[in-house]
Structures are given as C-alpha cells and as structure tokens.
SEZADREN-151071 format. One record per residue: x, y, z of N, C-alpha, C, CB in turn. Coordinates in pm, whole numbers, padded with zeros to 5 digits, always signed. Atoms other than C-alpha are relative to their C-alpha. Glycine has a CB too. Layout:
N
XYZXYZXYZXYZ
...
This chain:
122
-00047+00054-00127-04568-00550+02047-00070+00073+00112+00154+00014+00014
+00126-00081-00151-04810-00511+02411+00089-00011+00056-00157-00069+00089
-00075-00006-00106-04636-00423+02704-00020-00117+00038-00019+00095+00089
+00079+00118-00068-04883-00711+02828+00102-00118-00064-00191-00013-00052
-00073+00064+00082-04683-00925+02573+00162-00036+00062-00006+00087-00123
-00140+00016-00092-04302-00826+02726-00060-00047+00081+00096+00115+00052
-00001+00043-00172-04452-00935+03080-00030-00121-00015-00108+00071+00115
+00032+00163+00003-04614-01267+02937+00145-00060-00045-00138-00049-00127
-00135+00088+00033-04282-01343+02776+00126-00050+00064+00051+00053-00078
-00071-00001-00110-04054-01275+03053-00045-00170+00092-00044+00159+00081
+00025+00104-00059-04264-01474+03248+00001-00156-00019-00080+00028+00020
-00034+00159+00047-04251-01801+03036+00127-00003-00029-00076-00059-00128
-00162+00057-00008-03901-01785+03008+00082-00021+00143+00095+00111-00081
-00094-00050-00145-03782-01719+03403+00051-00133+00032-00095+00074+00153
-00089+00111-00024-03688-02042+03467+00159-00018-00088-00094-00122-00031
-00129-00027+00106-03427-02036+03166+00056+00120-00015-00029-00026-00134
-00081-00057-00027-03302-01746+03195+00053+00051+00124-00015+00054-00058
-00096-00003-00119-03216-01794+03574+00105-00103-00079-00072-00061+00169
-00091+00047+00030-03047-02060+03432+00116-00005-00121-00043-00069+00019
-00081-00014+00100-02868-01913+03149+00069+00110-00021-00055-00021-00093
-00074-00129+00027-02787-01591+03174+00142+00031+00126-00133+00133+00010
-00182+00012-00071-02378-01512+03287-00030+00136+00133+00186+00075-00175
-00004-00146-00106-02325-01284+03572+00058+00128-00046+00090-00022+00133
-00015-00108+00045-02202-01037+03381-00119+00086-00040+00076-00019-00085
+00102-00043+00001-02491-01003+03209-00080+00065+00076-00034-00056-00024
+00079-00060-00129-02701-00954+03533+00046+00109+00073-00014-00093+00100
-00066-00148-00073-02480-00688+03644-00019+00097-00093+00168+00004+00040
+00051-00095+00087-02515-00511+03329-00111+00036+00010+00007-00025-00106
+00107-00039-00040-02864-00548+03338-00065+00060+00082-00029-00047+00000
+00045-00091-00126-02868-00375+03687+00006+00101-00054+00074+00006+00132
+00014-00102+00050-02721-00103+03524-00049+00073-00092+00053+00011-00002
+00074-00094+00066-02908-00039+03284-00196-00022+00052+00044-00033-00181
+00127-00039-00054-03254-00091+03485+00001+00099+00052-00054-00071+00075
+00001-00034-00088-03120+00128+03724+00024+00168-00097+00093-00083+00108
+00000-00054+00052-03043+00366+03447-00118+00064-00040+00057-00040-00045
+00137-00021+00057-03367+00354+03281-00119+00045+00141-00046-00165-00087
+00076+00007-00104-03503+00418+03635-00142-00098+00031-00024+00121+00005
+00046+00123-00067-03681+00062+03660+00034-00039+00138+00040-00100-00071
-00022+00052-00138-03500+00030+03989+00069+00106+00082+00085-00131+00000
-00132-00088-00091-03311+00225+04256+00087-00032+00051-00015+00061+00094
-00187-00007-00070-02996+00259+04419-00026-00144+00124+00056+00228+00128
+00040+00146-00102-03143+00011+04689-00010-00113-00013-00097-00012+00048
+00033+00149+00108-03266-00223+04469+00111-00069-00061-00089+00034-00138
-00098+00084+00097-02957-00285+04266+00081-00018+00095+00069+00061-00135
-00096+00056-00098-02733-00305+04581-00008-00105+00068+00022+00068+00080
+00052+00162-00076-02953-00523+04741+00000-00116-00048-00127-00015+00033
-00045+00092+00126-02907-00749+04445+00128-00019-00021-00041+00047-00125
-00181-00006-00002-02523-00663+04372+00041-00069+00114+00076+00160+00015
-00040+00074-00087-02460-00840+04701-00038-00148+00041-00015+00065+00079
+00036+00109+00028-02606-01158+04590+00120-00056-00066-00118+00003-00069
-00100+00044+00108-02335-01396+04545-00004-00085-00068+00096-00021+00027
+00030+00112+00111-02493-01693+04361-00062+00090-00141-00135-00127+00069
+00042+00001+00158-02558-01654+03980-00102+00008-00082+00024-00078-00044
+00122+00041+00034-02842-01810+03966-00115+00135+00075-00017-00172+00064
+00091-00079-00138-03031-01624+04286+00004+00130-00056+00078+00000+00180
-00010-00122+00068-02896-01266+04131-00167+00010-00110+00170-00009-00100
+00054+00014+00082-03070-01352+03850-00174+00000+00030+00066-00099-00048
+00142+00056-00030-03387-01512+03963-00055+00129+00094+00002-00170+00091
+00004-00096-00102-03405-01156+04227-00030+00076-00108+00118+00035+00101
-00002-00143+00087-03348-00936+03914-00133-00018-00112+00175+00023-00099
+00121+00035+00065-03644-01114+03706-00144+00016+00062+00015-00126-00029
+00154+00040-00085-03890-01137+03963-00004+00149+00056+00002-00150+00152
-00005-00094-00040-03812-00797+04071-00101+00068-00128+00145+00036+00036
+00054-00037+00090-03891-00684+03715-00125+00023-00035+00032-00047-00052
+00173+00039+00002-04233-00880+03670-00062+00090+00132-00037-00203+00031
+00107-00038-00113-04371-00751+03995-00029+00188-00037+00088-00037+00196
-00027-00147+00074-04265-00404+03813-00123+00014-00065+00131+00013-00114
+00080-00017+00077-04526-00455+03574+00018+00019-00165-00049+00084+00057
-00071+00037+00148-04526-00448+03175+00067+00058-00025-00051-00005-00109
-00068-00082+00119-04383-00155+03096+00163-00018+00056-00063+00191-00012
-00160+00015-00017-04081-00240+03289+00071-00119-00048+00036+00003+00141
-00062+00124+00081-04077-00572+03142+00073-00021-00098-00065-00060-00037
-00037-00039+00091-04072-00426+02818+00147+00065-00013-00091+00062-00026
-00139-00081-00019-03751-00210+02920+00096-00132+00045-00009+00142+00139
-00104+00116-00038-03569-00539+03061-00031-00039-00115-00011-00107+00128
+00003+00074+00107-03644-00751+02771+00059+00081-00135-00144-00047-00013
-00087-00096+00107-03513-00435+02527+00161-00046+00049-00035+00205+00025
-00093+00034-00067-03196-00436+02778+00064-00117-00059-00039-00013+00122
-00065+00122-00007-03168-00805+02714+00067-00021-00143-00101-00116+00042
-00002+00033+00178-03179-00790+02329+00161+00050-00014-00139+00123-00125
-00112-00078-00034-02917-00540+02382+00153-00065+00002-00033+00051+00130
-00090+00023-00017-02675-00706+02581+00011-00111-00027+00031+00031+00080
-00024+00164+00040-02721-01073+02487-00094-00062-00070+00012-00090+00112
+00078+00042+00115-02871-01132+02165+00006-00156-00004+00057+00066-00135
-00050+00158+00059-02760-01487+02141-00110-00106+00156+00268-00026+00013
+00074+00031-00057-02923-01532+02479-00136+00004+00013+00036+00020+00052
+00121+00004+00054-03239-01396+02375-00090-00068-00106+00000+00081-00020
+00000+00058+00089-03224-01597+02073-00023-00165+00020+00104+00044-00053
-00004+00089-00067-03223-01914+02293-00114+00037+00088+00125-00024+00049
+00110-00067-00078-03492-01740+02499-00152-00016-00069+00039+00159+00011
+00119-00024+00073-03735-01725+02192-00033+00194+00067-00141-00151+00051
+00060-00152-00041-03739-01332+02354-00020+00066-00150+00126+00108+00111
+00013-00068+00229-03837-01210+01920-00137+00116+00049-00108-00211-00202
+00121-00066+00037-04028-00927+01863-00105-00014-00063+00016+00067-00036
+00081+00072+00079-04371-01014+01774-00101+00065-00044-00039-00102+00051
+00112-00082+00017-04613-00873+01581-00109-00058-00074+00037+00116-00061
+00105+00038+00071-04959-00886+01473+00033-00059-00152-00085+00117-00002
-00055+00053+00133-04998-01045+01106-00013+00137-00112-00102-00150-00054
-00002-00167+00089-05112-00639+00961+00113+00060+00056-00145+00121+00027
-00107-00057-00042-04773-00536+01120+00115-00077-00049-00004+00015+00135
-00089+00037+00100-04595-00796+00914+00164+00001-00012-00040+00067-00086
-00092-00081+00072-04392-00598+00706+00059+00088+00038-00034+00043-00080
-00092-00158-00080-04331-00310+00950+00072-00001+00100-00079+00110+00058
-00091+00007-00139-04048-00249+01203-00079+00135+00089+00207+00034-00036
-00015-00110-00073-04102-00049+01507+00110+00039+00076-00083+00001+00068
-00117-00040-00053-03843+00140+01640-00054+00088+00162+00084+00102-00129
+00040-00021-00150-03858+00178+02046+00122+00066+00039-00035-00140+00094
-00106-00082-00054-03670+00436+02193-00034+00032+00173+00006+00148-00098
+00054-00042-00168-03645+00464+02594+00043+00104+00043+00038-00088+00116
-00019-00115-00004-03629+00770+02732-00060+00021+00163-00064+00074-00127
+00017-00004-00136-03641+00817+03152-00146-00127+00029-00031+00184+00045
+00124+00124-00016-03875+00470+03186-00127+00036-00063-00043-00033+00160
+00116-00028+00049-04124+00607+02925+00055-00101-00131-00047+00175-00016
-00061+00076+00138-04120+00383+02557-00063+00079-00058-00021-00156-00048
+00054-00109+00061-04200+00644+02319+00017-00089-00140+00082+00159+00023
+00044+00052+00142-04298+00517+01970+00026+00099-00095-00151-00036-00012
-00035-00094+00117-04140+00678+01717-00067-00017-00140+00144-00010-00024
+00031+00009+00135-04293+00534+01413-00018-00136-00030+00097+00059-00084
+00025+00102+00096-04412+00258+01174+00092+00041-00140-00171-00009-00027
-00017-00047+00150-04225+00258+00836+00018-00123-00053+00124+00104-00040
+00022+00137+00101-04259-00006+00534+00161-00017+00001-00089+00026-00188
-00141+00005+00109-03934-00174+00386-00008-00004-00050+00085-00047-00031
C-alpha cells in the first residue's frame, strides 16, 4: 500500500462518502485526525461548527487531500476503524501488489508518522 494510493482512493470516493458517512462518524473522525496531529485545534472547530452533514463532511475530506498522502493514509486507517461497513461500501480495501499477495502489513500510527512494522507470511 503507497501513500500515493490512500490519496488516489480518497479522492475517487469523495463524492460518496460526503454522501454516506453519519455525523457521528465525522466527529469521530475529527478526533482522531486531530489526535494523530493531521489537524489542529482550529481546524476541527472550524469544522465542529458546521451544521450540515453533508458540508462537515465534504470540509473534513477536502481538508485531508490538500494534507497530502500521508495524511490520507491516516484518515482512510481512521475510517477502517470506525466504519468498516462504510468502507466496505467505499471499496476503501487494502491493496496490494500481486508479490505481496499472501502478506499482511501491519500499520501502526504513531504522532502522524506510519511506521512499518513488518511483513509476515500466513
């Protein structure tokens, strides 16, 4: 999985997931961008006071992309996270080359860095 990859994927989905994802979700998702330090205290307030659904949404995506991949990559983890079923409807799947197959990678975030812990067979 390319960072380049999270940011292309994001991007072909933004239309559908302005229109699909709950406001809960999007509030979660503040908090944990804002966690992962993808965003600041400014950023997510200035958003949190969005009261359409949609608009939240479409603010917190486009915010993301303009972020660049690696923050893409950290929202699109986020998303897996909190709304598998929406990601699943998203096509958001981890994808890998066809010599990566067989192997999982395990992504661990750690202050907005993705640190690669490993390849291992099943």
């Amino acid at each position: 999985m390319s960072f380049d990859s999270a940011e292309k994927q994001l991007h072909s989905v933004r239309k559908d997931f302005v229109d699909r994802v709950s406001k809960s979700v999007v509030d979660d998702l503040l908090d944990g961008l804002l966690q992962q330090k993808v965003i600041n205290n400014h950023e997510m307030e200035t958003v949190k006071v969005i009261p359409e659904r949609a608009e939240k949404a479409r603010e917190v995506i486009d915010m993301v992309l303009r972020k660049g991949a690696v923050s893409c990559l950290i929202m699109k983890t986020l998303l897996v996270e909190l709304d598998p079923f929406l990601c699943t409807t998203l096509v958001l799947k981890w994808s890998f080359s066809q010599t990566l197959q067989n192997r999982h990678l395990k992504l661990t975030i750690q202050e907005t860095q993705v640190v690669l812990l490993g390849f291992y067979r099943q």
